[in-house]
N, C-alpha and C positions, 0 to 999 in steps of 0.2 A: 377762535375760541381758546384761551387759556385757561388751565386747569390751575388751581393752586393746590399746592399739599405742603401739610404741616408736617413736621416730622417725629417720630414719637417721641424722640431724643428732647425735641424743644417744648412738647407738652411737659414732658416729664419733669424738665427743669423748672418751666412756670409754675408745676405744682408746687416743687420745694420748694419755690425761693418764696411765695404766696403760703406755704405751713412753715415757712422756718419764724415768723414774729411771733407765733402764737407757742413756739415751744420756749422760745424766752422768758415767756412771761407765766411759765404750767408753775401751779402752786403744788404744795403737799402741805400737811394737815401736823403741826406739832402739838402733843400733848405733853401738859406739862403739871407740875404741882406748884402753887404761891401760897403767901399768911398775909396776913396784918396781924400788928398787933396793938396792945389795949383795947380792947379784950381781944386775946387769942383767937383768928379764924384763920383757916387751912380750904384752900380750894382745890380741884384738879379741873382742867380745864383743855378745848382743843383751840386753836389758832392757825390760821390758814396763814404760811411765808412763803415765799419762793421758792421756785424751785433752787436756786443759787444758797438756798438758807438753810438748807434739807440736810445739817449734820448741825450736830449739836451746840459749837460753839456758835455760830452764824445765829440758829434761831435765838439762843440767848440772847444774843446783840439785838435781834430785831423785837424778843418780848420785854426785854427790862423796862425798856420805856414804858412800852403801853400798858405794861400793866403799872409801872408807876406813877402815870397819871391820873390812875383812880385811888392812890395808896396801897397796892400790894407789893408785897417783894417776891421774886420770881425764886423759888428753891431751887427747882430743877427739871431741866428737860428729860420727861422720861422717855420717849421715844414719839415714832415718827408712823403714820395713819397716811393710807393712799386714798382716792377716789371711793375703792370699791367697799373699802373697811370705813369710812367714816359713818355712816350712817348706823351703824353696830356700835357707835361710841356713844351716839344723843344724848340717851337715856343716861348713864353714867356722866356723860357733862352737866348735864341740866341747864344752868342759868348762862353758864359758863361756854357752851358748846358756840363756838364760832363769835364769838362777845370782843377778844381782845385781836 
């Protein structure tokens, strides 16, 4: 009769190497201010990027587009909204909350 045993070293590894995809891919939540203009409209709004996107110039790069493929221009990234905080934000994004 042979006994197998695993060792805690090689569980432990299979943990991490099985969570390390999913931290590549952890978003954070940017809020940010856009306009259009003719006639003048001003939005604030949040936007889920990467976590790789989670300082300021990065998110810029990743909102300019999408917001200019509905016609806004992106003003400015006003800062950065985790998991726990995003839901305290809805109500202040409104249409905008998770859109772009």
């Amino acid at each position: 009769m042979t006994h197998s045993f695993i060792s805690p070293r090689l569980i432990a590894a299979a943990i991490a190497l099985a969570v390390l995809p999913l931290g590549a891919n952890a978003a954070c939540y940017a809020e940010y201010k856009a306009k259009r203009d003719n006639p003048l409209k001003l939005h604030y709004g949040i936007a889920e990027v990467l976590d790789a996107q989670c300082n300021t110039s990065a998110a810029k790069s990743a909102l300019t587009p999408r917001l200019a493929a509905d016609g806004w221009i992106l003003l400015s990234v006003v800062g950065f909204v985790d998991e726990a905080a995003l839901q305290g934000k809805k109500k202040s994004a409104g249409a905008y909350f998770l859109r772009y």
